[in-house]
C-alpha positions as CSV (number, residue, x, y, z in Angstrom):
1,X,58.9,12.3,-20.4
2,X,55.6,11.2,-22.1
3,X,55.7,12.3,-25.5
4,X,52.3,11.4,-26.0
5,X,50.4,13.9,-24.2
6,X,47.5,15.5,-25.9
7,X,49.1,18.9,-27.2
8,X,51.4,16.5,-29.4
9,X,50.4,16.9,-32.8
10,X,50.1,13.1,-34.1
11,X,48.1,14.1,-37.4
12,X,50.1,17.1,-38.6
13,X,51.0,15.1,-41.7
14,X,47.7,13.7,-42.7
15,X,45.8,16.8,-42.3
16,X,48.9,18.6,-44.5
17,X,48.3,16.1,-47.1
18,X,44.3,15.7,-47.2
19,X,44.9,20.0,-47.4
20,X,47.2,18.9,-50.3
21,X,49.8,21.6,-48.9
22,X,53.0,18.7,-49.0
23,X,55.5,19.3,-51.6
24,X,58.6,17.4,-52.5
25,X,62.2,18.8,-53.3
26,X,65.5,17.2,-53.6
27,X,69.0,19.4,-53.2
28,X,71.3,18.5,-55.7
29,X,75.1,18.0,-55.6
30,X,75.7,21.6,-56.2
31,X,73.1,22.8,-53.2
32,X,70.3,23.8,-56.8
33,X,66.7,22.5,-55.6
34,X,64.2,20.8,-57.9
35,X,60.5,20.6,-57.3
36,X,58.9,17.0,-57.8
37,X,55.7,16.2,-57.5
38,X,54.5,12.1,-57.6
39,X,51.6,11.2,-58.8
40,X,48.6,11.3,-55.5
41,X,47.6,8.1,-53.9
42,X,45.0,7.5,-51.6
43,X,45.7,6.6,-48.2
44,X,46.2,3.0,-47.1
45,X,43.1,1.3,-45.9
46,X,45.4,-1.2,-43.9
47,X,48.5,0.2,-42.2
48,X,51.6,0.3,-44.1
49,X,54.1,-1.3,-41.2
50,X,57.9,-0.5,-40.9
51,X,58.5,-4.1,-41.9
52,X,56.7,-3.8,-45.1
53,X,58.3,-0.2,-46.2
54,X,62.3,-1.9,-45.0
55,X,61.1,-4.5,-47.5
56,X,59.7,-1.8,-50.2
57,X,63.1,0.3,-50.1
58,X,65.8,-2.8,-50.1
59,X,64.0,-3.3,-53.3
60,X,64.4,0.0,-54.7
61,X,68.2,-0.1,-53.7
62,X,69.0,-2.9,-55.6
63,X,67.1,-1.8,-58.6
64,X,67.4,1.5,-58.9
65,X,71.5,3.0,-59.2
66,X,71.2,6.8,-59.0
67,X,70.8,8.1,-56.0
68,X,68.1,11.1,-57.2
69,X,66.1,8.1,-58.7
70,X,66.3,6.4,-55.4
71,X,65.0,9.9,-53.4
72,X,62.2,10.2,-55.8
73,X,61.1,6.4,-55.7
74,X,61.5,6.2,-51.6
75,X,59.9,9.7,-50.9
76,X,56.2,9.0,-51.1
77,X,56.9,5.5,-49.6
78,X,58.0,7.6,-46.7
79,X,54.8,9.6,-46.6
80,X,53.0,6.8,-46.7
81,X,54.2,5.0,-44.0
82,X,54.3,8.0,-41.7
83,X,50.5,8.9,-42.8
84,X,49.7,5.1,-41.8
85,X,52.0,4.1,-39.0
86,X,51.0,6.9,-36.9
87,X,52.8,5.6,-33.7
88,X,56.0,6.4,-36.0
89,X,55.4,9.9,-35.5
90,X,55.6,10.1,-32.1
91,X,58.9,7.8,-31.9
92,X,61.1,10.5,-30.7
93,X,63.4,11.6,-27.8
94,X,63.3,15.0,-26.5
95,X,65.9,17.4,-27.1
96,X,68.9,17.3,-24.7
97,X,69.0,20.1,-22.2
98,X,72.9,20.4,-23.0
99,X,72.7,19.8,-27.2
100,X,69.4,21.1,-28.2
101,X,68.9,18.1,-30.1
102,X,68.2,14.1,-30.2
103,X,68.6,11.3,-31.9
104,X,66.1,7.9,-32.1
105,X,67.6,5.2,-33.8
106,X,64.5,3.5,-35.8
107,X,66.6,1.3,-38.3
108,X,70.5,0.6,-38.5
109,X,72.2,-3.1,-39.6
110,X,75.6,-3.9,-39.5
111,X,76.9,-4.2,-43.5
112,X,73.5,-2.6,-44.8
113,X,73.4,0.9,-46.5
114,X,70.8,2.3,-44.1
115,X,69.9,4.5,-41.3
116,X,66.7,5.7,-40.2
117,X,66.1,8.0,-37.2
118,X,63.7,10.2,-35.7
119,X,65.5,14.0,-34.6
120,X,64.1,16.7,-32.7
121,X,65.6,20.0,-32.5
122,X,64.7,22.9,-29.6
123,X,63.8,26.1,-30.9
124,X,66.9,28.2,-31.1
125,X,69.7,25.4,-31.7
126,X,71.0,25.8,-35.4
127,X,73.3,23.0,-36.8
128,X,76.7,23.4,-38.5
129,X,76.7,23.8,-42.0
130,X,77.3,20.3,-43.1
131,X,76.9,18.0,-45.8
132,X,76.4,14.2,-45.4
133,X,78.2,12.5,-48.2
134,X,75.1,10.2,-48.3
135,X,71.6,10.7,-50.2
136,X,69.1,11.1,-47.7
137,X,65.2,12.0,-47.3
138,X,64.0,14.0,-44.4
139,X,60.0,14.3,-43.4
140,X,59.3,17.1,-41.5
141,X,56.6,15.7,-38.9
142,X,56.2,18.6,-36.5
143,X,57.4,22.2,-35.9
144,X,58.7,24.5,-38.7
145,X,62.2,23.7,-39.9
146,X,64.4,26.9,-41.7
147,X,66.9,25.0,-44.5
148,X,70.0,27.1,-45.8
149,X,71.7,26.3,-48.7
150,X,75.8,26.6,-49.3
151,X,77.5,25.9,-52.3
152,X,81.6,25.8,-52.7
153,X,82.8,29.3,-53.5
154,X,86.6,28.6,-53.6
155,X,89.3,31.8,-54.0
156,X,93.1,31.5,-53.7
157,X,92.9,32.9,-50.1
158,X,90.2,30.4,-49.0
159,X,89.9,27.4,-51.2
160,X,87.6,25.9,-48.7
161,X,84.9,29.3,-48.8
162,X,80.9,29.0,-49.2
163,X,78.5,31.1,-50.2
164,X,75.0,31.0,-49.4
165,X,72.6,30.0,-52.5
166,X,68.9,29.7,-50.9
167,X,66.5,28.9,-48.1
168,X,63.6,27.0,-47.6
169,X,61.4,26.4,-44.8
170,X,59.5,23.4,-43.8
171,X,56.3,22.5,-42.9
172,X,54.9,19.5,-41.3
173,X,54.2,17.2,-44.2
174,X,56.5,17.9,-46.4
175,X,59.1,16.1,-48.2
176,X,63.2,17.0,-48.5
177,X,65.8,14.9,-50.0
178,X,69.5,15.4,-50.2
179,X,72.2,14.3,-52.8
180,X,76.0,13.3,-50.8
181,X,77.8,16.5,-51.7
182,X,74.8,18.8,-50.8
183,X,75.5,21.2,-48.4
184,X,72.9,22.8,-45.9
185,X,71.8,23.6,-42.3
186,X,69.5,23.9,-40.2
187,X,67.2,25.8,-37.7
188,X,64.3,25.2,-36.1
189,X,61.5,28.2,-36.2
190,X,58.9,29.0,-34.4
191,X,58.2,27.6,-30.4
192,X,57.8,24.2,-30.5
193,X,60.6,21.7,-31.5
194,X,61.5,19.9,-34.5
195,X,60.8,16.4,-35.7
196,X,62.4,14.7,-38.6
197,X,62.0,11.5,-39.9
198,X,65.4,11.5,-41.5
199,X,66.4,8.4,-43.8
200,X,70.3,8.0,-45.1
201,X,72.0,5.4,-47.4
202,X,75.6,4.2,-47.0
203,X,77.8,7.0,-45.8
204,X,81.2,8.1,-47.1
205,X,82.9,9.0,-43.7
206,X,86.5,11.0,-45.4
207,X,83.6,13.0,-47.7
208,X,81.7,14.0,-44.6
209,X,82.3,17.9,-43.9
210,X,81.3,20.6,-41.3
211,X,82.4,23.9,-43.1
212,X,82.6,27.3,-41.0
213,X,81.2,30.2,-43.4
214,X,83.0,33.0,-40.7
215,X,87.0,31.1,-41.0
216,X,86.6,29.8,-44.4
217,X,87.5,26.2,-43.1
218,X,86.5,22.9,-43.3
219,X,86.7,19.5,-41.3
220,X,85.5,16.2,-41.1
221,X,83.1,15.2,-38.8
């Protein structure tokens, strides 16, 4: 299918940022939310290429330790390649007939502590409740994405219990990034798809969960 045919919305992030609507949040270990807001830069007169932003961010992760320093140093990085690169924007896969969802590889080296991919999620798919034992950055380029927020709420009958904490949702432009133990999910909103530009570091597979709220159980995945 030809994903770009003309009731794709290519500018969607630009526009939200000229509008200054894009705000920037990163969920903490314990599921909390905090509010960031980098100082405004202009948009690039020459494009910002993938090359240039892979070269950008394996400087940041060899300079920069924490991972909540790392979100809020590769965030408007992230912005400003999508604002530039427009072609980016429209590197996706639509959702499978069977899932509800797809996945583009953009970026992944053997031995390296990243991953970056373009998802896409059909209206009406939600995700299990999951964390991803990684920090990660996702850009919501089109659609309206709902976020839920868990947190561990162990008792003695079901050590492995969550409750819910928060929502937020999305909008085209804007900016989330996640700590490892975070735990969310998601939903797309509204009739159009999802689409993510979603960015993870080095992932620790055995702290990788999918919880179910209903049993009070836990898994790997």
């Amino acid at each position: 299918m030809d994903n770009h045919s003309p009731d794709k919305p290519e500018n969607k992030i630009i526009e939200a940022i000229q509008e200054q609507e894009c705000e920037n949040w990163i969920v903490h270990d314990d599921s909390s939310r905090e509010a960031y807001y980098p100082e405004a830069t202009d948009l690039p007169a020459e494009p910002y290429r993938l090359y240039r932003f892979l070269t950008d961010l394996e400087d940041i992760l060899s300079n920069i330790a924490d991972d909540s320093d790392r979100i809020k140093a590769i965030s408007p990085l992230v912005r400003h390649l999508l604002t530039s690169s427009y072609w980016l924007q429209m590197e996706y896969l639509e959702p499978s007939p069977k899932t509800g969802w797809s996945v583009k590889m953009l970026y992944r080296e053997p031995d390296y502590p990243l991953t970056i991919q373009m998802v896409a999620w059909n209206p009406g798919v939600v995700s299990p409740i999951h964390n991803h034992a990684a920090w990660g950055i996702v850009a919501l380029v089109s659609g309206q994405e709902r976020n839920k927020f868990w947190r561990r709420s162990p008792t003695v009958e079901f050590p492995d219990r969550l409750e819910l904490v928060g929502e937020q949702i999305l909008e085209p432009g804007e900016i989330i990034g996640f700590m490892p133990e975070a735990i969310h999910s998601v939903e797309p909103i509204g009739d159009e798809p999802t689409i993510t530009f979603n960015l993870y570091g080095a992932t620790n597979f055995p702290k990788r969960y999918e919880y179910d709220q209903i049993k009070h159980t836990v898994k790997n995945f």
